[in-house]
C-alpha positions as CSV (number, residue, x, y, z in Angstrom):
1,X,-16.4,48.9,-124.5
2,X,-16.9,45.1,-125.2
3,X,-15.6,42.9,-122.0
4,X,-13.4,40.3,-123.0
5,X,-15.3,36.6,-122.3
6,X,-14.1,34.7,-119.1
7,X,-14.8,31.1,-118.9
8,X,-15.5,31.4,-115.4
9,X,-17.8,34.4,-115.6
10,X,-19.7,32.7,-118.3
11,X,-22.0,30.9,-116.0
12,X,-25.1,31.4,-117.6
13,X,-24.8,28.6,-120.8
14,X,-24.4,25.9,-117.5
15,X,-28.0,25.7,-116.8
16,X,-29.2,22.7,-114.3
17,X,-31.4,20.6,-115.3
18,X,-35.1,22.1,-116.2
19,X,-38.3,19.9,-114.6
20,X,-40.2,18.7,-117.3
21,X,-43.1,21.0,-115.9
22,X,-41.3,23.5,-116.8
23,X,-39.6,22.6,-120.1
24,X,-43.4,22.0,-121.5
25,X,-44.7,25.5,-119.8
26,X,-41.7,27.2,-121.9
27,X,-42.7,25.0,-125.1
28,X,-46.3,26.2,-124.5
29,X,-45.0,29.9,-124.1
30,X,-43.9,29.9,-127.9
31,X,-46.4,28.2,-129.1
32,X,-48.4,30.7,-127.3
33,X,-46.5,33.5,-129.4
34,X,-47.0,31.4,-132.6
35,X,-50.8,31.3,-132.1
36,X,-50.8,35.4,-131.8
37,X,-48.5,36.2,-134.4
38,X,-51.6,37.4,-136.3
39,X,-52.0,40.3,-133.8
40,X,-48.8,41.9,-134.2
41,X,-47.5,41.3,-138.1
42,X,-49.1,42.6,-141.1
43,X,-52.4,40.5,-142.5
44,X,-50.6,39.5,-145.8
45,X,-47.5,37.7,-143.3
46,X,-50.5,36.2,-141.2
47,X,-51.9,34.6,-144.4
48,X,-48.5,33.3,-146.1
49,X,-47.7,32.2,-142.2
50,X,-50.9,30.3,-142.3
51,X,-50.5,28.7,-145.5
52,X,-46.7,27.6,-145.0
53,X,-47.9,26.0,-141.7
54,X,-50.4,24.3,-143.5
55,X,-48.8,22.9,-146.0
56,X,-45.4,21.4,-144.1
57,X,-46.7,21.2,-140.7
58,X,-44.3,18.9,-139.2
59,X,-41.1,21.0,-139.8
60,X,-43.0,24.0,-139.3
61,X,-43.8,22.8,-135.9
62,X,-40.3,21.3,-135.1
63,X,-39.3,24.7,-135.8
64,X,-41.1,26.0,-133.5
65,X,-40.9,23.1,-131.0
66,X,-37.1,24.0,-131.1
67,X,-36.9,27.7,-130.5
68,X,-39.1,26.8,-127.3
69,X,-36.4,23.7,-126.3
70,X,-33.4,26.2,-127.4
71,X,-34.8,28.8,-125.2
72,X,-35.2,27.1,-122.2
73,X,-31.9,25.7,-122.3
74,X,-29.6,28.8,-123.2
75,X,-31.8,31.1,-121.1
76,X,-32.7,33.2,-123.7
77,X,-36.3,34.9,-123.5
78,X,-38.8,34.9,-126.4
79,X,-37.3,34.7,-129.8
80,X,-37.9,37.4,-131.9
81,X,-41.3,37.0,-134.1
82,X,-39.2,37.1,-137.4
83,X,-37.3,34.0,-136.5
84,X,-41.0,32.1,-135.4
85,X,-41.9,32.9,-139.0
86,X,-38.9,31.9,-140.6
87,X,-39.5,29.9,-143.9
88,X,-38.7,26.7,-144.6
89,X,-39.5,26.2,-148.2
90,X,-37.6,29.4,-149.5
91,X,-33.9,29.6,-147.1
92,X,-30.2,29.6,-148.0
93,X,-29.8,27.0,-150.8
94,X,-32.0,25.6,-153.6
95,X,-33.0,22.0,-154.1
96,X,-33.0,20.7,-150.3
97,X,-35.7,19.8,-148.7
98,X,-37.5,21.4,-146.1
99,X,-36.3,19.0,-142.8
100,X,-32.5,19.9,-144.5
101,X,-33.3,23.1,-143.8
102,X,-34.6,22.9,-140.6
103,X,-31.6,20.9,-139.6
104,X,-29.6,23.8,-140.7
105,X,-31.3,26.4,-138.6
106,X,-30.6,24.6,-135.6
107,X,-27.1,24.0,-136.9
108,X,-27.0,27.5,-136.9
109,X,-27.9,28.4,-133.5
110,X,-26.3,25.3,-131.9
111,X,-23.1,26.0,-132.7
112,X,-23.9,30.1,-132.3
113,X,-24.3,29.1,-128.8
114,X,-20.8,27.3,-128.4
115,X,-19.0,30.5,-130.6
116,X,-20.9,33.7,-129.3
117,X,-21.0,35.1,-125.8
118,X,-24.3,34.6,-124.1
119,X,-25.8,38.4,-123.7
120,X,-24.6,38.4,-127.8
121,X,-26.6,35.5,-128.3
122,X,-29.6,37.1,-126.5
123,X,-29.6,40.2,-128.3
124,X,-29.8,38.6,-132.1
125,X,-32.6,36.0,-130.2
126,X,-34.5,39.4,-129.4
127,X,-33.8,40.7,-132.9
128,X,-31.4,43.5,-131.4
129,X,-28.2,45.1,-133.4
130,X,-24.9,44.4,-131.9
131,X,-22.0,46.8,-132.2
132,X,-18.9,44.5,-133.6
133,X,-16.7,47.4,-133.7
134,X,-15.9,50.6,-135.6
135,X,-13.5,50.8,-138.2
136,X,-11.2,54.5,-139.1
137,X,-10.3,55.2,-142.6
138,X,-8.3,58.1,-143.9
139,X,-11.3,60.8,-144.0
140,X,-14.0,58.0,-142.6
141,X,-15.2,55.7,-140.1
142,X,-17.1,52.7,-140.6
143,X,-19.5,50.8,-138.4
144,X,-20.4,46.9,-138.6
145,X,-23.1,45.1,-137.1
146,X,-24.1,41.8,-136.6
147,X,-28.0,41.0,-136.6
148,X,-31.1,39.1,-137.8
149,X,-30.8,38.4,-141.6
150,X,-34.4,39.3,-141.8
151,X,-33.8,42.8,-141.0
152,X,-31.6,43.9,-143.4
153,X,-33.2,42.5,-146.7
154,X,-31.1,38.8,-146.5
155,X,-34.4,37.2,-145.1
156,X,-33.8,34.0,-147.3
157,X,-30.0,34.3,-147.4
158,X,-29.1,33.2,-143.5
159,X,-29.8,33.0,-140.3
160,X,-27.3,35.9,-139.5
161,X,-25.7,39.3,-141.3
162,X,-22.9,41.3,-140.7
163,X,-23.0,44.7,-142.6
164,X,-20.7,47.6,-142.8
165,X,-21.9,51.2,-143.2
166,X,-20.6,54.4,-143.1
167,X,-20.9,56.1,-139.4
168,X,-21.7,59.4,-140.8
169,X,-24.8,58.8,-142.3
170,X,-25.2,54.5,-141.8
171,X,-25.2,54.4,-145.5
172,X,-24.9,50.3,-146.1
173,X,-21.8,49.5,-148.3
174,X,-21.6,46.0,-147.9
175,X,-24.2,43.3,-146.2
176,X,-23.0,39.5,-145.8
177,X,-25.9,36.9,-144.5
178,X,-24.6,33.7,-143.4
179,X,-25.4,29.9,-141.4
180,X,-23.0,28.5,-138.5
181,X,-22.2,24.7,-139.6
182,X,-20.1,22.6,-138.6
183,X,-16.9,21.3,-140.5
184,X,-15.9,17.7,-141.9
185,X,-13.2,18.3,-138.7
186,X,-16.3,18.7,-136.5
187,X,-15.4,22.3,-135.8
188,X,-17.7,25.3,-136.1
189,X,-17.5,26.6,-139.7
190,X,-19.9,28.9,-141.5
191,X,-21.5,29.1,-144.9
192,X,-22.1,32.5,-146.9
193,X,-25.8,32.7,-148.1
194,X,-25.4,36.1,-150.2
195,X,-23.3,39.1,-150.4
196,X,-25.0,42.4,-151.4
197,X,-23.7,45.5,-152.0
198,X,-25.5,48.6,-151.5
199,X,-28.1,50.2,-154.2
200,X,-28.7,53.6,-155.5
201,X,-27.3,55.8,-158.4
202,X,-24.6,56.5,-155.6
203,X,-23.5,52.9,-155.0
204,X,-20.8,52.8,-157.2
205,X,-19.3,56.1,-156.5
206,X,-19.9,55.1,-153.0
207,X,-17.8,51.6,-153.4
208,X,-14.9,53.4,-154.7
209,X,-14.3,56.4,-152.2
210,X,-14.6,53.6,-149.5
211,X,-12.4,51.2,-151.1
212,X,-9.5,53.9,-151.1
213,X,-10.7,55.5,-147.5
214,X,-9.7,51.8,-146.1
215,X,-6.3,51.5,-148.1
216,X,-7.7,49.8,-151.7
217,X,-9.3,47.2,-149.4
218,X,-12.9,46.6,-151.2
219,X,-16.2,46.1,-148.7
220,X,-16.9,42.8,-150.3
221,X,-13.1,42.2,-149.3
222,X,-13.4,43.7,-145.7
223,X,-16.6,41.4,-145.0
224,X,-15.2,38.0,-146.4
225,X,-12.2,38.7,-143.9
226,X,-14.7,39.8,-141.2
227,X,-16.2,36.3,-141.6
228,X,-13.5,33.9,-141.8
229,X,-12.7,35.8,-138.2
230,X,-15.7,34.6,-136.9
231,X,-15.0,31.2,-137.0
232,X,-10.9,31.1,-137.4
233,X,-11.7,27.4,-139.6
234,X,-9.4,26.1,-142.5
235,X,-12.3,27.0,-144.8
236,X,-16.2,28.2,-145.0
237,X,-18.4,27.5,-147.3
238,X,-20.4,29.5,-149.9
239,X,-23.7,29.1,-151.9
240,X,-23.0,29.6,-156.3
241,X,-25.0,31.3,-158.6
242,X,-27.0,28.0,-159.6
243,X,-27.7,26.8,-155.5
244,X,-28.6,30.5,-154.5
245,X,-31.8,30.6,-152.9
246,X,-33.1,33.2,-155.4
247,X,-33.5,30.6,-158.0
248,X,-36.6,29.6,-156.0
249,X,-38.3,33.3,-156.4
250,X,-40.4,34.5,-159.3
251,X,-38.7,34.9,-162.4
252,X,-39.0,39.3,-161.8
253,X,-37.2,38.6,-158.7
254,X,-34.5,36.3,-159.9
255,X,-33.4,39.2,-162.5
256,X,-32.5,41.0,-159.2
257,X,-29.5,39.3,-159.1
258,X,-27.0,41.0,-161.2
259,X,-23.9,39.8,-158.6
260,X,-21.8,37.1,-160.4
261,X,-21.2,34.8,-156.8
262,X,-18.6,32.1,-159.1
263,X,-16.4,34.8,-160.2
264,X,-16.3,36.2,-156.9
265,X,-15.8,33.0,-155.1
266,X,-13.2,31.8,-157.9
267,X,-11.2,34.9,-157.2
268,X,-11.1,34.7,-153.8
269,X,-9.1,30.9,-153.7
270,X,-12.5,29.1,-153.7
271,X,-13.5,25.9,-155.5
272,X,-16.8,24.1,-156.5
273,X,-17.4,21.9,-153.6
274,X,-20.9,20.5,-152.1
275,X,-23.5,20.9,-150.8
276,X,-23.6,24.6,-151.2
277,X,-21.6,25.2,-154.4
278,X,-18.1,26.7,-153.5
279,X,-14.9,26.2,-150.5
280,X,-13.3,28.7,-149.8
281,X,-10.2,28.3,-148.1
282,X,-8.8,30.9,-144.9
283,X,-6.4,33.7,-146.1
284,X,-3.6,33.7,-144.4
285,X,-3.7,35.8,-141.0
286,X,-3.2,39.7,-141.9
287,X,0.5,41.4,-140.4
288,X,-0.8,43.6,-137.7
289,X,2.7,45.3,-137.8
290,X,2.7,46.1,-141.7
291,X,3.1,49.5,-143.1
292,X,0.9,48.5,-145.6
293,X,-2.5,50.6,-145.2
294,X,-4.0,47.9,-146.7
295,X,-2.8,45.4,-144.6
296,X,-3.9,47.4,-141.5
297,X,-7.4,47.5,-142.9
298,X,-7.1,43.5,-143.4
299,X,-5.9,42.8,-140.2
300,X,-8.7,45.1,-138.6
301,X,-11.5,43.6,-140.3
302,X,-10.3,40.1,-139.5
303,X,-9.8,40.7,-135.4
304,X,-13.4,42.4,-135.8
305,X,-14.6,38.8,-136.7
306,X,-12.5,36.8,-134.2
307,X,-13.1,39.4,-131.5
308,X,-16.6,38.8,-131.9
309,X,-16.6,35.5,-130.5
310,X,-15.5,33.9,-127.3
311,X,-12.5,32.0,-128.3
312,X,-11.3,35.2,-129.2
313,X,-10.4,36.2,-126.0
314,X,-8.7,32.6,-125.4
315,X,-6.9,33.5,-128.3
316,X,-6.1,36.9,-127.1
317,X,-5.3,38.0,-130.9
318,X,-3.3,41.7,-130.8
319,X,-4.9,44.6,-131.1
320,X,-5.2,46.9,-134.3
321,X,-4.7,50.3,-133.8
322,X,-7.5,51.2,-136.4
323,X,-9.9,49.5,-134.4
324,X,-12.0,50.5,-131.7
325,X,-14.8,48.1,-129.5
């Protein structure tokens, strides 16, 4: 059972001020973790480690410099190794440099800290899964998750992913990797990296029985809406076909992508817009009280999102009754 966030219980994100004894001892701490990396990750990660450092040292060191900073200030532990060796050269959008992208991972976890509740925070800092709620069908139920984009195959896609799999067996259907930003209002906003469905001769077959389980709602559907709870902003961004990060790979890799990102944005509402590629404007706000089974599914997928976050319970959004947290 997920508490509901209270302002006043919230204490731990109002830290006093740190000495600057300290504040360097927990710098030195990750560095310390950077230096033993080697120890504890494969030697073919040590080596391409080693060489990114090498070659952009100064954002590969502000990276690091800022998980140690971030740390210290939110209270959060040692970050999980796969965020120390997170890359710089190959993330979320083609054709930006490497301090762009460094700006955007501490986007990403600046404004995670104003949006998620602390322990949440924590957890995905650890590299832990967290439970965002489980989701009944008419013969199924269906979990989603929120964690690292690293480990669930979005490494270069985001920061964060939320996926959705099938409680019986945690068969994937739908995985959605994503950056926090922040609007042209100011306001936290958040911009899709990749969408990828699930793989196998079964995928299809799998797609389909899901899709009518939740009403004719699609996965791809259900996680869009899952996202634009998140954040409750006019409109999130999206990475195209030409700015996704896959352009970057090997040529093998890039024939991977066999998921046509304009069409799906295009459908959706969205238009071409920079820096990422697409806009994507909110839908509007599912009816909780529809007889629609469709509807019901939208508007469940949707609170999962907005639950997730603190100003969620400011909100206090109604509850769905095909939702359980």
């Amino acid at each position: 059972m997920r508490h509901e966030w209270k302002p006043e219980l919230d204490q731990r994100n109002l830290l006093l001020p740190q000495s600057p004894t300290r504040r360097e001892s927990r710098r030195s701490s990750v560095f310390l973790q950077m230096l033993s990396l080697g120890a504890r990750i494969s030697l073919k990660r040590s080596a391409v480690f080693c060489l990114r450092f090498a070659c952009r040292p100064v954002s590969t060191l502000g990276w690091v410099s800022f998980l140690g900073d971030f740390s210290l200030k939110q209270a959060l532990g040692r970050p999980h190794d796969d965020l120390l060796r997170k890359s710089l050269d190959v993330f979320f959008v083609t054709g930006i440099s490497s301090s762009s992208r460094l700006n955007l991972m501490k986007t990403h976890f600046q404004v995670a800290a104003e949006l998620l509740r602390h322990d949440d925070l924590a957890a995905l800092w650890r590299g832990e899964r967290l439970d965002m709620g489980a989701v009944f069908g008419r013969h199924e139920t269906y979990n989603m998750q929120m964690l690292l984009a690293d480990h669930c195959g979005c490494r270069h896609e985001g920061v964060f992913a939320i996926k959705l799999s099938r409680a019986r067996d945690d068969y994937t259907l739908w995985t959605a990797s994503f950056v926090f930003i922040r609007g042209e209002d100011g306001r936290p906003s958040l911009a899709i990296g990749g969408m990828q469905g699930p793989k196998g001769a079964d995928a299809k077959r799998a797609v389909i029985s899901a899709t009518r389980c939740l009403g004719g709602l699609r996965p791809k559907d259900a996680m869009l809406l899952a996202l634009h709870g998140l954040v409750s902003a006019p409109d999130i961004l999206a990475v195209s076909n030409t700015t996704h990060v896959i352009n970057q790979r090997r040529r093998k890799r890039r024939k991977l992508m066999q998921a046509d990102l304009d069409g799906y944005w295009t459908e959706r509402g969205g238009m071409p817009a920079e820096p990422f590629g697409f806009r994507l404007p909110a839908p509007s706000e599912p009816q909780i009280d529809s007889p629609n089974r469709r509807e019901q599914s939208k508007c469940t997928f949707w609170d999962l999102g907005s639950r997730f976050c603190r100003f969620a319970s400011v909100r206090a959004l109604a509850s769905s009754p095909l939702t359980k947290t």
